[in-house]
N, C-alpha and C positions, 0 to 999 in steps of 0.2 A: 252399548255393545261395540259399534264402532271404535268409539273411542278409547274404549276399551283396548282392544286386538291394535291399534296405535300405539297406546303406551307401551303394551308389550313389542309390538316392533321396535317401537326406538330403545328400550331397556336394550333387547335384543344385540340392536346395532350399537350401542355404548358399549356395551356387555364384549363384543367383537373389537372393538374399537382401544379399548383398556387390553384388552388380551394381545390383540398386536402390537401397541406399545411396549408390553411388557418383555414380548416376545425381542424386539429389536433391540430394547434397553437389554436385555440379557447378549444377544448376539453383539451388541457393543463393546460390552465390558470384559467379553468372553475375545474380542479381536485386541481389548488394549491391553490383558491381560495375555495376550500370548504376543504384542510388541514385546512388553515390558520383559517376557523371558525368553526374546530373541535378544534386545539390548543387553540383558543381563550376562546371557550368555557370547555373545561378543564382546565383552567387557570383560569375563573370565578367560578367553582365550586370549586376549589382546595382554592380561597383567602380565603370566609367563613370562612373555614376549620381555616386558622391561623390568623384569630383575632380574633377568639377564643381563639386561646393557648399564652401564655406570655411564655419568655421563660426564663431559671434557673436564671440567672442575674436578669431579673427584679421581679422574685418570690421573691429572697434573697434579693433584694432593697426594697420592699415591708413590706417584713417582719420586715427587720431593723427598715423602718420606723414604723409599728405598735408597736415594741416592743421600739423603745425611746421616742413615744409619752405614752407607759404604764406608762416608768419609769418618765417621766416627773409627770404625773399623781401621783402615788405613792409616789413620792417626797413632791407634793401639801396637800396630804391627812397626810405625818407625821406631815407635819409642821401645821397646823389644828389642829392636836392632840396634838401636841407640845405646843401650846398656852393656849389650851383647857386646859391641865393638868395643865399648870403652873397659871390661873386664877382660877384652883376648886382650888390652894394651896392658895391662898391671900384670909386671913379674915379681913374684918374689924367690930372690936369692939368694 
């Protein structure tokens, strides 16, 4: 009978002992589970942020491109005037 009311105490305290683990494995998973959607969500606030910003390479790619599509431009506009001037020259009399 003793040994009995033993076994059952230590079931008992196993019994406790499994339940608190379980308990802490839950409160663990439940603290890296709300990292994970604190990280996450600093990570969605943070993207915004840079697709907004381009960065020196493509400003200086950017630029290149605006400033050979000027000179393309410019080019077009002499030769325009280039024509222009040589047709006010031709009279016919």
């Amino acid at each position: 009978m003793l040994k009995l009311k033993e076994q059952q105490k230590q079931n008992q305290d196993s019994q406790s002992k499994e339940n608190r683990e379980d308990e802490q494995k839950k409160e663990d998973k439940e603290k890296q589970q709300d990292q994970d959607n604190q990280q996450e969500n600093s990570k969605d606030q943070e993207q915004p942020e840079q697709k907004n910003q381009i960065t020196k390479q493509e400003a200086e790619q950017i630029l290149q491109a605006i400033q050979n599509q000027e000179k393309r431009v410019q080019e077009k506009l002499d030769l325009k005037k280039a024509k222009a001037a040589k047709a006010g020259n031709i009279k016919d009399w």
